[in-house]
VOBA-1610 file (N, C-alpha, C; in pm, whole numbers, padded with zeros to 5 digits, always signed):
BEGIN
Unk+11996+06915+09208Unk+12082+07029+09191Unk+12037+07140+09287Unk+12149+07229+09364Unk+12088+07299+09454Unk+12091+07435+09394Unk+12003+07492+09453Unk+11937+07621+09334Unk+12022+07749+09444Unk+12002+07844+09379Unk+12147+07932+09407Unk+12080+08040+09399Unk+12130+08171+09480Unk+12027+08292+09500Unk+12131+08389+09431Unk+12086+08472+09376Unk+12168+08592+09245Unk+12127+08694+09298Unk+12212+08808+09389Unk+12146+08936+09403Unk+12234+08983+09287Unk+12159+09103+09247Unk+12188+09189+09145Unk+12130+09315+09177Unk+12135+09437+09120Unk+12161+09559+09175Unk+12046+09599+09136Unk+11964+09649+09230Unk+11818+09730+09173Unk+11820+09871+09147Unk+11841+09915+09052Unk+11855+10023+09049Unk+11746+10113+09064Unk+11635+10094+09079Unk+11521+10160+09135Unk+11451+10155+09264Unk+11541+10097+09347Unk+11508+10105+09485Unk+11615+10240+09549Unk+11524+10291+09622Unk+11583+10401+09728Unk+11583+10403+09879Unk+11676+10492+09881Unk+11711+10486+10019Unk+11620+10587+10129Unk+11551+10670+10072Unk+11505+10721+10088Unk+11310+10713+10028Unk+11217+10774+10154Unk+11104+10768+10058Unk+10993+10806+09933Unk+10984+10767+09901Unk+10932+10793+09759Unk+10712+10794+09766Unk+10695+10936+09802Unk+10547+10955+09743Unk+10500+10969+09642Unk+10451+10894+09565Unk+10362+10860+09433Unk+10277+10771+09427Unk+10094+10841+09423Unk+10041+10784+09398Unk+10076+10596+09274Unk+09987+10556+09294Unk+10002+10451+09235Unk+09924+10439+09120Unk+10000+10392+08994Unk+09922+10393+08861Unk+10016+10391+08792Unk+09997+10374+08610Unk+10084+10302+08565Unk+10188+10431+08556Unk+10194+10495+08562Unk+10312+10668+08608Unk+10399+10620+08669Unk+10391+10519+08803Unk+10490+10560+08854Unk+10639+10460+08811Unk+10637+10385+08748Unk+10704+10242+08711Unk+10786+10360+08579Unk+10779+10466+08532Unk+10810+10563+08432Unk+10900+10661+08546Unk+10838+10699+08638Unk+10899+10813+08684Unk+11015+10682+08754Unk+11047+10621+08800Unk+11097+10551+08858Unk+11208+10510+08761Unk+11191+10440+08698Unk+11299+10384+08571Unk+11347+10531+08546Unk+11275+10621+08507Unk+11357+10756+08496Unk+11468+10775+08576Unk+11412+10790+08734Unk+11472+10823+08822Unk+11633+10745+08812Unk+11638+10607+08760Unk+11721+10499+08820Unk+11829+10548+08711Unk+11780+10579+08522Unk+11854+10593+08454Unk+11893+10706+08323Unk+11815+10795+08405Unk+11824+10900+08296Unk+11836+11058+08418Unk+11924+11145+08371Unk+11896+11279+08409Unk+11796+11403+08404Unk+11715+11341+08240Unk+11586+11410+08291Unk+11497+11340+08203Unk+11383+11348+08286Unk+11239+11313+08188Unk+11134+11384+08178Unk+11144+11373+07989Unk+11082+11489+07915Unk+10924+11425+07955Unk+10827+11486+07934Unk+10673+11454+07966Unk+10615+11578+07905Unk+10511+11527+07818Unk+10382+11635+07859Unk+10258+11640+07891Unk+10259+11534+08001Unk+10194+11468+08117Unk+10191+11559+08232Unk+10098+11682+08236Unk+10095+11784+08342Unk+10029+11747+08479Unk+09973+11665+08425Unk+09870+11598+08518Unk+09878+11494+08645Unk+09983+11416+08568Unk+10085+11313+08724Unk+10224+11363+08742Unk+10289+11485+08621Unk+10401+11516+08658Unk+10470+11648+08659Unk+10335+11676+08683Unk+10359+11854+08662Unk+10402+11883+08797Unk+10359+11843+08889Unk+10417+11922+09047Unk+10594+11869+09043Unk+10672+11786+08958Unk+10745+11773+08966Unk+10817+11886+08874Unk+10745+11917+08781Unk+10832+12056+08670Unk+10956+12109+08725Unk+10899+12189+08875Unk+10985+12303+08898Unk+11093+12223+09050Unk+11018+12141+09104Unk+11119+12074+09211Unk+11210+11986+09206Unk+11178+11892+09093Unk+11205+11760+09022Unk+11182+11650+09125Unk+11221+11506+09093Unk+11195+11408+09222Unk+11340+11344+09243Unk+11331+11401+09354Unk+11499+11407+09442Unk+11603+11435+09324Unk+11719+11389+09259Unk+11787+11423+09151Unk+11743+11443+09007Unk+11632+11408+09015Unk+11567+11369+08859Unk+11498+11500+08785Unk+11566+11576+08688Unk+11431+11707+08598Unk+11327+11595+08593Unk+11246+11692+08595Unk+11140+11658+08507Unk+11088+11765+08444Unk+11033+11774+08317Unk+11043+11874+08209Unk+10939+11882+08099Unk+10843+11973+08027Unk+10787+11928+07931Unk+10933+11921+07823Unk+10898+11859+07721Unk+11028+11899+07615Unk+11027+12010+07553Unk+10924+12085+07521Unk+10979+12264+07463Unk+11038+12341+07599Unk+11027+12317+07719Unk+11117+12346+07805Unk+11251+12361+07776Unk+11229+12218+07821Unk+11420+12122+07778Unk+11468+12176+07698Unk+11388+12192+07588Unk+11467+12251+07455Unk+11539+12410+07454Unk+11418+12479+07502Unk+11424+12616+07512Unk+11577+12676+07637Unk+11572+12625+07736Unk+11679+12578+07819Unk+11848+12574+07807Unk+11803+12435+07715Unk+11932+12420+07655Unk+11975+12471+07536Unk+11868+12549+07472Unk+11918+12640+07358Unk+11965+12771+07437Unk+11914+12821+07483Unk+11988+12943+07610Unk+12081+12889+07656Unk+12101+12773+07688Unk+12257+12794+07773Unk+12428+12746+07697Unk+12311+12731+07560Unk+12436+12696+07458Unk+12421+12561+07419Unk+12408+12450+07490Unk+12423+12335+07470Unk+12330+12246+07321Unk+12242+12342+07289Unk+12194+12299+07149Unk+12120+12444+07043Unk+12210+12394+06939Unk+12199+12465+06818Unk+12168+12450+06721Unk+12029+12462+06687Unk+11952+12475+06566Unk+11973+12554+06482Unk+11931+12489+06310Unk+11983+12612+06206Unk+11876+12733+06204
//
């Protein structure tokens, strides 16, 4: 039987380059990157220089940030 090649869509490859040290961080910031709009952390330490720039489209955020944020801009309301 002849064996058959399957591309399928990587969603964590870019087109562009990507600096991050190596360690188990970056396989997180990455999957982030591919499927979420922001990732919460309170990991200051491998992802704090990202806080205020983010990595290319991606927040990155502690979550009392996030929270504080989106309670100012309306989007969440606590009793």
């Amino acid at each position: 039987m002849a064996q058959r090649l399957l591309i399928v869509r990587d969603i964590t490859s870019f087109d562009f380059p990507a600096f991050f040290s190596p360690g188990k961080d970056r396989p997180v910031l990455f999957t982030a990157a591919g499927w979420a709009d922001v990732l919460l952390t309170l990991d200051r330490r491998n992802f704090g220089r990202f806080f205020r720039s983010g990595f290319y489209s991606l927040k990155v955020s502690p979550s009392g940030d996030f929270l504080a944020a989106e309670r100012q801009a309306g989007q969440l309301s606590l009793p």
